[in-house]
N, C-alpha and C positions, 0 to 999 in steps of 0.2 A: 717376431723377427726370425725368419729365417738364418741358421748356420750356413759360415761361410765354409766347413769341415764339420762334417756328420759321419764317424767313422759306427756301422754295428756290427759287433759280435767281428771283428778283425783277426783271422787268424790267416798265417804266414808261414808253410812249412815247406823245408828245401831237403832233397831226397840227397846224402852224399853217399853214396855207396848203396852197404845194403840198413843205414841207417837212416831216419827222420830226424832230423833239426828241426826244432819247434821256434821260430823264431821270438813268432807275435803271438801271443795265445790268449784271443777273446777280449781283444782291446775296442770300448766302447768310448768314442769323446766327441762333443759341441766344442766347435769355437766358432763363436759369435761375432758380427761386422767389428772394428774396431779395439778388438781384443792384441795383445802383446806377450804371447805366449814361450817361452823356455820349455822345450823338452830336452830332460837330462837323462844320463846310466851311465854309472860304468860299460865299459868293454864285453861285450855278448850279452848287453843287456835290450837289446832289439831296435833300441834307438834309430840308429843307420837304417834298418828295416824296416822300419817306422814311418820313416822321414821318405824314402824312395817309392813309398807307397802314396805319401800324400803328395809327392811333385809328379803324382803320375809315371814315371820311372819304370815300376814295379806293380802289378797287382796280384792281389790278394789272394791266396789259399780257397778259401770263401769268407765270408760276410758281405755288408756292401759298406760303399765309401761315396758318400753324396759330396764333390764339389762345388759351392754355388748352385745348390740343389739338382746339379745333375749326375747321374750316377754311373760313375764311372770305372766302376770295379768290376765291368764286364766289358770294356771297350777293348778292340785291338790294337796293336801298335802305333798303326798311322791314326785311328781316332784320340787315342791317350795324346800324339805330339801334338795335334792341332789344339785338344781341350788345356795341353800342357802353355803352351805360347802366347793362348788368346787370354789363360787363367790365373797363369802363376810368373811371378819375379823372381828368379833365383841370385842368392849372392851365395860365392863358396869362400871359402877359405885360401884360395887361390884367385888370385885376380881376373884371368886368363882374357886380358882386353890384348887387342892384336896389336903389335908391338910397331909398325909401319903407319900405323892409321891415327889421327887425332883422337882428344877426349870425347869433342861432338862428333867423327862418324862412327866411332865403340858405340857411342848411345844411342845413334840412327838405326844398327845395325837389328836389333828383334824386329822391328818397324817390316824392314824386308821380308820378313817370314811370316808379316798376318797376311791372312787371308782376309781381311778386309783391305782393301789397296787405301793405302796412303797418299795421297798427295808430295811431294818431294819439298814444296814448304814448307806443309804441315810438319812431315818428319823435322825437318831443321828447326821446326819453334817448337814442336814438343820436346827435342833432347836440349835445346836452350832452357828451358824451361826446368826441366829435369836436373840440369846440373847447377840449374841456380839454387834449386827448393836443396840439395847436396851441398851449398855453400862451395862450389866451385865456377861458377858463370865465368870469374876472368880467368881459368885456366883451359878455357873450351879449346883450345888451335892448338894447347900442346898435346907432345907425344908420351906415351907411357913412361920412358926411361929420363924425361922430365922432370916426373913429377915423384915425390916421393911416397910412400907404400898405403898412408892411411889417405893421397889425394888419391890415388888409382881404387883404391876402394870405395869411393865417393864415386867416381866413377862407374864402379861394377854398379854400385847401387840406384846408378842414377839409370843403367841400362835396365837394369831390374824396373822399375818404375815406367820407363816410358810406354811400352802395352797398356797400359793402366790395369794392372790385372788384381784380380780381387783378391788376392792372396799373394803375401810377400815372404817366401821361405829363405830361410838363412841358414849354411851349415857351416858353425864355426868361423863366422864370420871375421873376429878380429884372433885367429890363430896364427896368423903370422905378421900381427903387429906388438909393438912394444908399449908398457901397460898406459905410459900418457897418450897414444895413440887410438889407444881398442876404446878409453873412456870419452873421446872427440868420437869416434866413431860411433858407441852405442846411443850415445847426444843425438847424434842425426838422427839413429830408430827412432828412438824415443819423440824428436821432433815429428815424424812422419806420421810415427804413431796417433800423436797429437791430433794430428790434421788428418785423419780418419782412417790411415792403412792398417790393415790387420794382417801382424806378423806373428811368424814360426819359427822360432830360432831353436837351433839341433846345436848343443853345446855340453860340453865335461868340466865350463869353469862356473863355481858357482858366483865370482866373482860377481860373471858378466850378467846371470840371470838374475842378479840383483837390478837389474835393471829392466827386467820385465814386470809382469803384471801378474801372471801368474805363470807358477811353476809346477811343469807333472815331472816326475821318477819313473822311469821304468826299472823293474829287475829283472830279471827271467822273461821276458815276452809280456809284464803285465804290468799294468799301472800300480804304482806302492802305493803314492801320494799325490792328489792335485789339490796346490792349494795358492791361495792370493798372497803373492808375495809381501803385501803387506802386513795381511797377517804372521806369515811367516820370521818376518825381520822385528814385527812386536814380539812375538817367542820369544826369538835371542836375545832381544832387551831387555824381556823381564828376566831370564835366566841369567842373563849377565849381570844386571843389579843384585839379583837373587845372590852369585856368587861374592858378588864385591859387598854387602852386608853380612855375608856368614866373613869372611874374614876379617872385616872389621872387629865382629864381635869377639872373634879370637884374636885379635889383638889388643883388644881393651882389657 
């Protein structure tokens, strides 16, 4: 099975002065068709630099960075946005759907930028479509200031999605919703996920990457820890019975 993200030997350095920032330093990852991925750090832990290397954004110091096995870590600006558009779904942290325009033309709107021409039905039943699979179909005719924070976010997601692109990047997705909100909203990943999209979520709560599948750390530019979240959440369950039996036994 070919990787949908084949990053080798990643390094990412940014000249400020008469110093070197070493952002990314030798970061090697597969993610695979189908995969539901969390990348975490703290703050100047290369994350953000990470992440604009994989939406094509940014590339790379040297290594390479195979997209859908094509490699794109030597492409120039205009090649990076076409492989960006045709490749990837981005959801930000910000909604940024155009405030004048309905929920279904926000989600027509990538449609305009492939370079494969569209049909103008077609567009109109894929963002139908789109924001059904989003659990918003009967909010399609409203306008942003409509709908409340985590339905415009269904919406971001649902624009994400209509390119059908093989990679579905997320940064901080539910950072400006509130926590019943972000948990309706990671439901949705998680359902997409289901139904075969492979996602990349850029986040600092570990709340939310509990609801991935697996989770990598960066520190300093380099992976600490990648590992299956479920594994991970067994950890703390034994650690946590582990603690709740030593003080049992202290208080027997």
């Amino acid at each position: 099975m070919n990787s949908v993200i084949k990053l080798a030997d990643i390094h990412k350095t940014y000249r400020t002065g008469e110093v070197d920032v070493h952002a990314v330093r030798g970061v090697s990852l597969d993610i695979l068709p189908g995969e539901f991925v969390a990348i975490m750090g703290s703050s100047g832990s290369g994350k953000s630099t990470l992440m604009n290397m994989i939406g094509c954004l940014d590339r790379p110091t040297s290594g390479n960075y195979f997209l859908d096995s094509i490699d794109v870590s030597t492409l120039d600006r205009d090649a990076r946005a076409e492989i960006r558009n045709d490749k990837i779904g981005f959801v930000f942290q910000g909604f940024n759907l155009l405030s004048r325009t309905t929920a279904q033309e926000n989600v027509e709107m990538p449609m305009l930028y492939n370079h494969q021409r569209i049909p103008s039905a077609e567009q109109k039943e894929r963002a139908k479509k789109a924001l059904e699979l989003c659990g918003l179909g009967s909010r399609a005719d409203h306008k942003p200031n409509q709908l409340s924070g985590g339905q415009q976010q269904r919406v971001a997601i649902a624009r994400a999605l209509v390119n059908r692109p093989a990679l579905l990047l997320a940064d901080e997705p539910t950072g400006n919703l509130d926590s019943q909100t972000s948990i309706e909203i990671m439901g949705v990943f998680q359902k997409l996920n289901e139904q075969g999209s492979t996602i990349v979520m850029v986040t600092h709560e570990l709340d939310v990457a509990r609801y991935t599948k697996r989770m990598i750390i960066l520190r300093d530019g380099k992976i600490r820890t990648d590992e299956k979240v479920a594994d991970r959440l067994n950890a703390e369950n034994e650690l946590k019975n582990l603690r709740l039996a030593q003080e049992a036994v202290k208080l027997a």
